[in-house]
C-alpha positions in Angstrom: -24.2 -10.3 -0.6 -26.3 -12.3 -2.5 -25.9 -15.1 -0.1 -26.7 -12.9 2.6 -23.2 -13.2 4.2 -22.7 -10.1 6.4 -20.3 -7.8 4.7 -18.2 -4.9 6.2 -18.2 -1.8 3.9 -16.2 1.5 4.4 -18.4 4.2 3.6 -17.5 8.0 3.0 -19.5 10.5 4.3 -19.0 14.6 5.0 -17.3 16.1 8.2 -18.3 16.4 11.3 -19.0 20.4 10.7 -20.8 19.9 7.5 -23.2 17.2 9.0 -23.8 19.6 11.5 -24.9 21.9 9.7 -27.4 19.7 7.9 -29.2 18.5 11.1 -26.6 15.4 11.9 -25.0 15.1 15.1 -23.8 12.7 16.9 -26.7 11.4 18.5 -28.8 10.9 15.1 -27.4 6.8 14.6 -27.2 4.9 17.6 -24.8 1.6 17.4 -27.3 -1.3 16.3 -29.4 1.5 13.8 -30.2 -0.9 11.2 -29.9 1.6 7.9 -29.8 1.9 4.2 -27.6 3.2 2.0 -27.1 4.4 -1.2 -24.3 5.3 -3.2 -21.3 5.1 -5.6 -19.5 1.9 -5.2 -15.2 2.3 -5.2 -13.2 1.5 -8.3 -12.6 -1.7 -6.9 -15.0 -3.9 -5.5 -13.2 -6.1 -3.5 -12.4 -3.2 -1.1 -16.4 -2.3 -0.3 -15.6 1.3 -0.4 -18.7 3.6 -1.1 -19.3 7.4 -1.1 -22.8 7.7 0.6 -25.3 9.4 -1.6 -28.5 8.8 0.6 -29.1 6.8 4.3 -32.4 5.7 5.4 -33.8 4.5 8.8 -36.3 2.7 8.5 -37.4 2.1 11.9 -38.9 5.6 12.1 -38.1 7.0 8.1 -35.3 9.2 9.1 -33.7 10.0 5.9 -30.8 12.1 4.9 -29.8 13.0 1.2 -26.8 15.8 1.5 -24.4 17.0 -0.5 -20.5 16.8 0.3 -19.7 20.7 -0.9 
């Protein structure tokens, strides 16, 4: 936040199958992958739900910008 206070979210991204077939497995984020994301925020903002949009790692510029369909 703008305190920097850590924050959980709950982010919605595609299935498992459709990531696949856009290059995403399950090796691509590693637990500690410090990321950016963009998207559209829920209807309620208290609940930190967002649909991802776009992810970025910027350790090494990994970048993924799908669709869900």
């Amino acid at each position: 936040d703008e305190k920097g206070t850590m924050q959980v979210w709950n982010i919605e991204w595609g299935g498992g199958g459709l990531l696949g077939r856009q290059g995403v497995d399950r090796d691509t984020l590693k637990p500690g992958d410090r990321v950016i994301v963009v998207g559209q925020p829920g209807r309620v903002p208290e609940e930190h739900r967002l649909r991802m949009m776009n992810l970025t790692r910027p350790a090494d510029g990994w970048k993924w910008g799908g669709t869900f369909d």
